[in-house]
Phi, psi and omega in degrees: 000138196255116163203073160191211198191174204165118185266098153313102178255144144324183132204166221253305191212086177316311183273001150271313183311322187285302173313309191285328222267321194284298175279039184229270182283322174094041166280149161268142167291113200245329196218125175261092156232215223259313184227015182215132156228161192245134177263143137232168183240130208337322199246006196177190186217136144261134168239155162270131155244139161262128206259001177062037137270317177100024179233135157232104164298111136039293193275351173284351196273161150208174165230114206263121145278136208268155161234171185296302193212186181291340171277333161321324180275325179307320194268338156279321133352281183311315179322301185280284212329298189302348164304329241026073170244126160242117201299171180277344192207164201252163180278155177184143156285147174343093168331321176246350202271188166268023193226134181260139186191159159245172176209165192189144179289155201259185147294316221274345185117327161298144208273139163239131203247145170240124184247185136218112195296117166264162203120316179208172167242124248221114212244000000 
């Protein structure tokens, strides 16, 4: 079951994002690490990532759908396979992140990922 949604922006400088997004826009910061922060907003999430190229490519954007849990990402896998749609990844965890997740292209080319946060719970 999927339920909420979270837009993945590139960025440049994780600590001026974070300043702006928090002391600026008055978002709270719900997530932390080394390359990601997750903002929220009363209805929905921005996360920033930093990929240490110093590019924001195209190909860096997704748009993540949050799941209840990790069998929830399973079962939205199996759901697109059996469309015969075949995603770029199998659910798995993050080589770095908290997140067990797959991902798969949209047409336009976008990357769209069904995750689950471990860690926290998402509201």
């Amino acid at each position: 079951m999927i339920t909420s949604c979270m837009a993945f922006y590139p960025c440049l400088d994780l600590a001026k994002t974070e300043m702006f997004y928090t002391q600026v826009v008055g978002l709270r910061t719900v997530f932390a690490s080394d390359t990601v922060r997750i903002f929220h907003a009363k209805q929905g999430y921005f996360a920033f990532v930093a990929y240490g190229d110093g590019k924001i490519p195209r190909k860096h954007l997704c748009l993540s759908l949050n799941c209840a849990n990790r069998e929830s990402v399973d079962a939205e896998y199996q759901r697109i396979c059996a469309l015969g749609i075949q995603p770029q990844s199998a659910p798995a965890q993050h080589p770095s992140q908290p997140v067990y997740s797959f991902f798969l292209e949209d047409p336009n080319g976008y990357t769209v990922e069904f995750q689950k946060i471990d860690g926290f719970q998402l509201t």
